[in-house]
C-alpha positions in Angstrom: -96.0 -50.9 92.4 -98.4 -51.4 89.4 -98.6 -48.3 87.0 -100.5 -48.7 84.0 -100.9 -45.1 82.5 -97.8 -42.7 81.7 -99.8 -40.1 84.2 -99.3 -42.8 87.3 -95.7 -43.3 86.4 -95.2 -39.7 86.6 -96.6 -39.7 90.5 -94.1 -42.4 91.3 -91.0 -40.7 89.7 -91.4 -37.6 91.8 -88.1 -38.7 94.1 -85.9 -39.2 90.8 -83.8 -37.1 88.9 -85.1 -35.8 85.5 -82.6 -38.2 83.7 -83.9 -41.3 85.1 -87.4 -39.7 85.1 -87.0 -39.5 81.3 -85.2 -43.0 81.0 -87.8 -44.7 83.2 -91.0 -43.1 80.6 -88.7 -43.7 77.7 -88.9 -47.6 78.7 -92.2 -48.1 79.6 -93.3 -47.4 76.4 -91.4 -50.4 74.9 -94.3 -52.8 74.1 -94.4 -56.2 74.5 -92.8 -58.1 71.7 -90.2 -55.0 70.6 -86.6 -53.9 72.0 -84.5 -50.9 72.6 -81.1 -50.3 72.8 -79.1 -48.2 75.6 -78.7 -45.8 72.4 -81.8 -45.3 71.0 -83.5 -44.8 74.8 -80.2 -41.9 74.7 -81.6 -40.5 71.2 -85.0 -40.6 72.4 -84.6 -38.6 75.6 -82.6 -36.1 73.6 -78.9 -37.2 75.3 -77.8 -39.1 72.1 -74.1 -39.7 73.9 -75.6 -40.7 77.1 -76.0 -44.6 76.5 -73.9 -45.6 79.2 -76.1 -43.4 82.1 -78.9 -44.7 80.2 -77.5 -48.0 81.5 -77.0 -47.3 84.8 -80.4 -45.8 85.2 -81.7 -48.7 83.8 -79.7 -50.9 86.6 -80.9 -49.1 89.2 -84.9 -49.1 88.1 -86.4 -49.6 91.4 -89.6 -49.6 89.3 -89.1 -53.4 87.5 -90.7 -54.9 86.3 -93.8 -52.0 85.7 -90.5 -50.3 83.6 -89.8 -53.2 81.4 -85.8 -52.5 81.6 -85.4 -56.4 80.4 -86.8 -54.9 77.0 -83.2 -52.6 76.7 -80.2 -54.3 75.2 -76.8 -53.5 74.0 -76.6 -52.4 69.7 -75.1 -55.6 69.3 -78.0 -57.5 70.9 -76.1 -58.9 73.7 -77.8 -58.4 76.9 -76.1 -56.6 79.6 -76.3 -57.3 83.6 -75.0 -60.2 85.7 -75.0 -64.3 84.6 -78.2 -64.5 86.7 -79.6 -61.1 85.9 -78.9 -62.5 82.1 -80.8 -65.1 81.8 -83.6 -64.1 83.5 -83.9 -61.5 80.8 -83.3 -63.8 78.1 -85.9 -66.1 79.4 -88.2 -63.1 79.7 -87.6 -61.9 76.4 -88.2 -65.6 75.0 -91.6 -65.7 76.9 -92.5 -62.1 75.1 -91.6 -64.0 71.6 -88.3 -61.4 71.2 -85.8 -64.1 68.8 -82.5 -65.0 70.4 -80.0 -66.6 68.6 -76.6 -67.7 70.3 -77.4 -65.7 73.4 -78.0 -62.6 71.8 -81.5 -60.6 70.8 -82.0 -60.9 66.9 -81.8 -57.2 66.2 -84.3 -56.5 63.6 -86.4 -53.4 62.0 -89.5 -55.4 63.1 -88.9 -55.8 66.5 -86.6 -52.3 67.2 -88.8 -49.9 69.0 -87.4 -46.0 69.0 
């Protein structure tokens, strides 16, 4: 599914709760070349104590990679999912010039979005 406006993203969360609703627009504005974390997607949407669901939505994104869930990480930079899942979003995050250092996303101001 390719969505490019917030107002075609909209249509295709219809058949989601308002929680992931919420995550899923929360994340596709993350641009190219900046990061999140679980917690500040949680601030954003209002639900500052919900980084954990925001996680779970996140895994469950039917909508990757038009909702660029890569572009979420843990507050310590690491990068959450399965060995396989891991690297692909490392590599990912590489390719969008994001810096990784020993594994982990280089958590800085310039690069934070949220």
């Amino acid at each position: 599914m390719n969505m490019q406006t917030e107002k075609e993203l909209g249509i295709a969360l219809e058949g989601c709760s308002s929680f992931q609703a919420e995550v899923y627009v929360a994340t596709f504005k993350i641009p190219k070349g900046k990061v999140s974390t679980y917690a500040r997607i949680a601030k954003m949407i209002g639900r500052p104590k919900a980084s954990r669901a925001v996680a779970n939505a996140l895994r469950a994104c039917p909508f990757y990679p038009t909702i660029p869930a890569h572009r979420v990480v843990r507050s310590d930079g690491s990068i959450a999912g399965g060995r396989k899942d891991i690297a692909a979003r490392r590599l990912r995050l590489r390719d969008e010039g994001i810096p990784i250092r020993r594994g982990n996303v280089q958590l800085t101001e310039d690069i934070l979005f949220g």
